[in-house]
Structures are given as structure tokens and as C-alpha cells.
N, C-alpha and C positions, 0 to 999 in steps of 0.2 A: 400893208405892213403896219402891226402897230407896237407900240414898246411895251415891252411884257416888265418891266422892272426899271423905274429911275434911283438909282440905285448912287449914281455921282461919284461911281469907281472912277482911281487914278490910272491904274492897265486893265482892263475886264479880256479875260481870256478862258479859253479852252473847256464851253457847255459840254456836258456829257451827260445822254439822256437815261436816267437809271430805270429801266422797265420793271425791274422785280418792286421796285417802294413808288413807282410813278411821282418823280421828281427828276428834276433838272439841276446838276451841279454846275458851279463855276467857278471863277476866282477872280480875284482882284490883285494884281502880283505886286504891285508897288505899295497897293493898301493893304500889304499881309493880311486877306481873309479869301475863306469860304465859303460860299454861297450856296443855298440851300433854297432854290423853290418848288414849293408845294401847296397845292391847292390855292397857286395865287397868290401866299404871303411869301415874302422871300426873306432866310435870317442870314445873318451873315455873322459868321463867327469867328472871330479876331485869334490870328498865330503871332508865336514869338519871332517869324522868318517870315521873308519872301514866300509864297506860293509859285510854284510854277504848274502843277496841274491836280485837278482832282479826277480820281475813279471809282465806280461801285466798285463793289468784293462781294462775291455769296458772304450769304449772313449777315446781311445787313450790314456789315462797317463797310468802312470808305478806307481808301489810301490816298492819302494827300503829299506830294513831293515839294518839300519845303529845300531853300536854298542851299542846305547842308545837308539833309538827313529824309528819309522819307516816315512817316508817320501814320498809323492804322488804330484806328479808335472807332467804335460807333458812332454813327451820326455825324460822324465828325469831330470829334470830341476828344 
């Protein structure tokens, strides 16, 4: 086994493998972000809430279920 991302999340939770953009979601629910790896670099992209999960979508956007409210943007975004 080896660590694909030191990353120093406070809750890392809920990978889901996106096969249509070949990347790897996650979250970090305590550290409100979204995790985003691809091709090895992982970004992580800072919310106004909690994260509790992310998902692909056709068409490339993501839906992201933040504490209050659920959210669909590209990319994450």
C-alpha cells in the first residue's frame, strides 16, 4: 500500500472514482474542501460549509453536498 496524497486533512472522506474525466474525488469535511486528483496532483478547493460528499455528474460538473445545501458547478467550482 502506498499514500497517494499527504494532504493533512482534518476528516478525509468519501473517494469516488470519476471514470468519464479519470480522476479521483474526495473531501475533507471538517477542513471544508474538495479534493480533486488527477494525474497525480491533487487540488483542493476551499467551500463556505462542511463537505459531506462529493459526486461526478454527465458533463463534466461535480455535485458537492455541503452542510446546508447541495451544490453543482464545474470542476468543482
Amino acid at each position: 500500500m502506498e499514500i497517494a496524497v499527504r494532504a493533512n486533512a482534518k476528516l478525509a472522506e468519501g473517494p469516488r472514482w470519476d471514470a468519464a474525466t479519470r480522476r479521483l474525488l474526495w473531501v475533507d469535511i471538517e477542513g471544508c474542501e474538495l479534493h480533486v486528483l488527477e494525474s497525480g496532483k491533487d487540488r483542493a478547493i476551499r467551500l463556505d460549509a462542511m463537505v459531506g460528499a462529493a459526486a461526478p455528474t454527465t458533463g463534466g460538473s461535480g455535485l458537492v453536498a455541503l452542510a446546508d445545501r447541495f451544490r453543482e458547478g464545474k470542476d468543482g467550482q
